[in-house]
C-alpha positions as CSV (number, residue, x, y, z in Angstrom):
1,X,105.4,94.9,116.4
2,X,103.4,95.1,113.3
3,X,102.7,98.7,111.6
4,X,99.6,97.9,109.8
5,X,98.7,100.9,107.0
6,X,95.3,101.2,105.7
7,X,94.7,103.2,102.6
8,X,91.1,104.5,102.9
9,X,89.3,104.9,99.4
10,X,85.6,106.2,98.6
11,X,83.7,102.7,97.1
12,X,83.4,105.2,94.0
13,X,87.5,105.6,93.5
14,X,87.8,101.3,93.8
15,X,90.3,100.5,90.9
16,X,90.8,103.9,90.0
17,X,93.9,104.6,92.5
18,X,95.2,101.0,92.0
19,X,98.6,102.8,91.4
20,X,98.8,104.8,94.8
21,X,97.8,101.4,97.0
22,X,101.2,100.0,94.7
23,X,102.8,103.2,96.0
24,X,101.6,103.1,100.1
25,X,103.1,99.1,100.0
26,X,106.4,99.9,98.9
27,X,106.3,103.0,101.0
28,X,105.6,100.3,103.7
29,X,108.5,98.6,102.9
30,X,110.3,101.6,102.9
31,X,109.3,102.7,106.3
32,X,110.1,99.4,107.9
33,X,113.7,100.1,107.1
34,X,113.4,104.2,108.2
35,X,112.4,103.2,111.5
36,X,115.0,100.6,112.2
37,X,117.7,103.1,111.3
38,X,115.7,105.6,112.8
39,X,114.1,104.6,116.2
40,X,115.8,101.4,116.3
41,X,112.8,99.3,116.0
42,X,111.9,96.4,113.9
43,X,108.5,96.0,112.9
44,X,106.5,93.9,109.8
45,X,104.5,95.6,107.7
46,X,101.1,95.2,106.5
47,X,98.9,97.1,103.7
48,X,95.4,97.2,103.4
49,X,92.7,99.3,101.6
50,X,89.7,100.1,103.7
51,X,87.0,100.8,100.9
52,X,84.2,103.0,102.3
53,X,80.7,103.6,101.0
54,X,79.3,106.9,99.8
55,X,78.0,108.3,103.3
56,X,75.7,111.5,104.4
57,X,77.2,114.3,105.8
58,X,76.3,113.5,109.1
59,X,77.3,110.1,108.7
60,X,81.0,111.1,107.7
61,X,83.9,109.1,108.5
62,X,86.4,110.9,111.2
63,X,88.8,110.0,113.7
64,X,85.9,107.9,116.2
65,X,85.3,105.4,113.3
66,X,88.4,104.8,112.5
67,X,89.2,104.4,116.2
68,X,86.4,101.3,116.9
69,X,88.3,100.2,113.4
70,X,91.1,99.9,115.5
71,X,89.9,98.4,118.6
72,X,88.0,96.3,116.2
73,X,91.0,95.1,114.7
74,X,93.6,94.6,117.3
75,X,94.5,97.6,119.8
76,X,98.3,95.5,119.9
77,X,98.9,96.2,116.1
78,X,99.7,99.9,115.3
79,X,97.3,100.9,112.9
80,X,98.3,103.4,110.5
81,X,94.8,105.3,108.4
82,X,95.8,106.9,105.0
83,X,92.7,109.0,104.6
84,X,90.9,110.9,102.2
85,X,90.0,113.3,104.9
86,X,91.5,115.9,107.6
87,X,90.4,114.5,111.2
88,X,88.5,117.1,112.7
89,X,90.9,117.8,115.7
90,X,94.9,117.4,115.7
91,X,97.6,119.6,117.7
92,X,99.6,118.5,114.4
93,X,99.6,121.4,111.8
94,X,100.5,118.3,109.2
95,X,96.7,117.1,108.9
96,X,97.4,114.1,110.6
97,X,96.4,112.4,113.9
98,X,98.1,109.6,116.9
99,X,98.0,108.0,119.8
100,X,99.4,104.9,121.3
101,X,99.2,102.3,118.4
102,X,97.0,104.6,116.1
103,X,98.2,107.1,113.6
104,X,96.1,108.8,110.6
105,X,97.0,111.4,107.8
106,X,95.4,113.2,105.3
107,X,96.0,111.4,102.2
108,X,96.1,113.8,99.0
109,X,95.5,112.7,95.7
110,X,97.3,113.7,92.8
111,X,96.5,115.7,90.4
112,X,98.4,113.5,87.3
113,X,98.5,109.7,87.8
114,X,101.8,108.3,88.5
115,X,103.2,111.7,90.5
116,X,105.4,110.2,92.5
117,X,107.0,112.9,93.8
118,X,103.5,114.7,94.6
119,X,102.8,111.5,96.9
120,X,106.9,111.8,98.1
121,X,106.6,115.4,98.8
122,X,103.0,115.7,100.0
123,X,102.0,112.1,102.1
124,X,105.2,110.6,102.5
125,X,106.6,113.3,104.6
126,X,103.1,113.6,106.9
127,X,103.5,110.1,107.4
128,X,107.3,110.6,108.8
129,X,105.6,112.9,110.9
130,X,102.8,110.8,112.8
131,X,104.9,107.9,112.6
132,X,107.9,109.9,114.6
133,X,105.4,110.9,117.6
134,X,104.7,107.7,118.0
135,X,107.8,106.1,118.0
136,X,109.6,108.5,120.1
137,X,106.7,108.3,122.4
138,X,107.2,104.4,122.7
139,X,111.0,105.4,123.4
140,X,109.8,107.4,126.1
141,X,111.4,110.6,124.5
142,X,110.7,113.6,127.0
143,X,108.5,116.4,124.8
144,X,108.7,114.4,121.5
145,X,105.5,116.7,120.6
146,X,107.6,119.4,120.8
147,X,110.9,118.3,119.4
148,X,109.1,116.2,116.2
149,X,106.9,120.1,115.4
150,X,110.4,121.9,115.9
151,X,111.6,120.0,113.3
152,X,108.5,120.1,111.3
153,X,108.2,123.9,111.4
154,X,111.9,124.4,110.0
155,X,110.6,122.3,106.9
156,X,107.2,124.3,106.6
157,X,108.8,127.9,107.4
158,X,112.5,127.5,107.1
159,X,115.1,126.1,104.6
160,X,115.2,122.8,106.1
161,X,115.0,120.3,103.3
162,X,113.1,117.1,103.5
163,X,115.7,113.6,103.3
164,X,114.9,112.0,100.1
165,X,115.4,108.0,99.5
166,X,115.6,106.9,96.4
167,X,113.7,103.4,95.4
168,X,115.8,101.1,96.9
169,X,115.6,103.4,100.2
170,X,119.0,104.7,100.3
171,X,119.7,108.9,100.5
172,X,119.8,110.8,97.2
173,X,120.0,114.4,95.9
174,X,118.4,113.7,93.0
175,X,114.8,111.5,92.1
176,X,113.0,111.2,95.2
177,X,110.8,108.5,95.8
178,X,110.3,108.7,99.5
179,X,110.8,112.2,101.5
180,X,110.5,112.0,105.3
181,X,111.1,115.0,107.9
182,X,114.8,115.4,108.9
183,X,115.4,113.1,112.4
184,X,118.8,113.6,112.8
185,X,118.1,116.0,116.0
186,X,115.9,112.6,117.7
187,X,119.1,111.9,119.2
């Protein structure tokens, strides 16, 4: 199976978030590790930026472009949108979006360049999110909705901390580079 994530960037931000693309490929790399040792899957990886023009407000990107993106591209390959906006409906309280083969987030930007614990903290972990749906969904988990938004609501509301990788994707205390939501109750 190949996860394919596409970072989305405004024509106007072209060269100007070089960094963060550097960031989203090794965070590729990380997560094709995660979801071996978590859903027991092996996928390739693939990055991409998807630069987008300046548009009118009624011409805005959302969740149906993206979508004839992905048909456009290969319904097969799981397409994976890191996007500069919210999609306009989700049942996630994360800002992101899936389906079968399909997942989007809301990708922040940082404030300060280089925060790699902003993009750990902030994207990473909505990324663990969307990408568990899916992948307990292709496991043919019963209520994975459920059981992935338990676990997210004890992060959000609760003392539940994120598990933090370092660079070389192993578990750390200290330094985060990656942060994903705590799967250890997927079974």
């Amino acid at each position: 199976m190949l996860l394919h994530f596409i970072f989305v960037i405004d024509k106007d931000d072209l060269g100007k978030r070089t960094w963060e693309f550097e960031y989203v490929k090794e965070m590729g790399r990380f997560y094709k590790k995660w979801i071996k040792d978590t859903f027991s899957r092996d996928v390739e990886v693939q990055c991409d930026e998807m630069v987008t023009p300046k548009q009118s407000l009624l011409q805005r990107l959302d969740i149906s472009t993206l979508t004839q993106d992905h048909r456009a591209r290969g319904e097969d390959i799981f397409h994976f949108y890191l996007c500069h906006f919210r999609p306009m409906w989700t049942d996630c309280t994360c800002e992101g979006y899936y389906a079968e083969n399909f997942g989007m987030t809301l990708w922040v930007k940082p404030k300060d360049k280089d925060d790699i614990l902003f993009l750990a903290q902030k994207n990473c972990t909505t990324v663990s999110h969307e990408l568990s749906h899916e992948f307990l969904r292709q496991n043919k988990v019963k209520k994975h909705v459920e059981l992935v938004h338990d676990v997210w609501l004890k992060h959000t509301f609760s003392d539940l901390p994120f598990v933090q990788y370092d660079k070389n994707s192993e578990r750390t205390d200290t330094a985060p580079y990656f942060m994903t939501l705590d799967a250890s109750s997927f079974g």
